[in-house]
N, C-alpha and C positions, 0 to 999 in steps of 0.2 A: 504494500500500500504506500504510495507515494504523499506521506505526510502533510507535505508543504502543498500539493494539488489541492490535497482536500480543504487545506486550509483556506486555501488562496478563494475558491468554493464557498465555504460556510464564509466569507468574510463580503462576498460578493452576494450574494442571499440574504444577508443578514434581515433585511427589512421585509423580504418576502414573507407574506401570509396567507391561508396558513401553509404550511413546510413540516414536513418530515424524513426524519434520516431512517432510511431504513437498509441492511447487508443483503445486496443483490447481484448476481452475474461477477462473483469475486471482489467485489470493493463496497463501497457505499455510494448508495442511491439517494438523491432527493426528488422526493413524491410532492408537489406543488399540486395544493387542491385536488389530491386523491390519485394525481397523474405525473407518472416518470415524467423527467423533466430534467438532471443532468445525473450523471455516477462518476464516479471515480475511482481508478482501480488499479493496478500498478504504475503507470507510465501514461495511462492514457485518460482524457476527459469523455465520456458518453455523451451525447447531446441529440436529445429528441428533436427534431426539426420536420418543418414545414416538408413533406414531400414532395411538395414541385421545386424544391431548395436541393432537394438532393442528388440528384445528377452533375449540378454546377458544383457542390461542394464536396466530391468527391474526385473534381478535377484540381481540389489544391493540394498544395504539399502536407503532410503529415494528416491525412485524412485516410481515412478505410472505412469502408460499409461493418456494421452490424451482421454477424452470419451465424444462425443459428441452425446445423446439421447443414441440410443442404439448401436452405432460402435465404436470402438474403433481406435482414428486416427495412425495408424502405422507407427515409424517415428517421433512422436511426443511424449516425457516423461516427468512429472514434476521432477524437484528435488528442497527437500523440503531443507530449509538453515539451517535444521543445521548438514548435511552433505556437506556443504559450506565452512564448518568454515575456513580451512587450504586454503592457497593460490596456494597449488597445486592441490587437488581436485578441486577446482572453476575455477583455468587455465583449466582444463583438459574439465570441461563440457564447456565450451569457444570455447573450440577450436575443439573439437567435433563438436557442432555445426558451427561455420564456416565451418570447412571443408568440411562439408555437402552441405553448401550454396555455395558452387564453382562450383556445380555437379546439383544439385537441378533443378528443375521448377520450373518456378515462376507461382503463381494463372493466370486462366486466367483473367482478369478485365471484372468489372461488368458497364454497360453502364446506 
């Protein structure tokens, strides 16, 4: 788990409500009003985004698609940190993904 990520994360959130940290897909997840919305897990930031977002943002450096078995979650990209470094790049996938999380569905719950 990449400490200083997650920090960088809960420090960038702070104000979001309501927010919860929950251990998912190897790191930790924040669930924004019920709905994944960023993780963080060794080296990399998860970021739920807009899926018409996701073909362009899969054409930048240190991005890769979400793959789970053999589909590819569309919608979902990692970015790996050290295309983080600058605080405007890292605001930027932030706020991608919130803005996403406004619009979004949430999982249905599993009983």
């Amino acid at each position: 788990m990449d400490e200083r990520l997650l920090n960088r994360v809960r420090e960038a959130l702070v104000n979001v409500s309501p927010i919860v940290e929950k251990r998912m897909f190897g790191g930790v997840c924040f669930m924004v009003d019920d709905k994944l919305c960023i993780c963080v897990n060794s080296h990399e930031m998860l970021c739920r985004i807009n899926p018409d977002e996701f073909e362009a943002a899969l054409e930048m450096d240190g991005v890769r698609p979400m793959e789970q078995r053999t589909r590819t979650a569309k919608g979902y990209v990692f970015v790996h940190e050290d295309v983080l470094g600058n605080k405007r790049d890292f605001d930027a996938w932030v706020n991608k993904a919130l803005e996403y999380n406004k619009i979004a569905k949430a999982s249905k719950k599993t009983k």
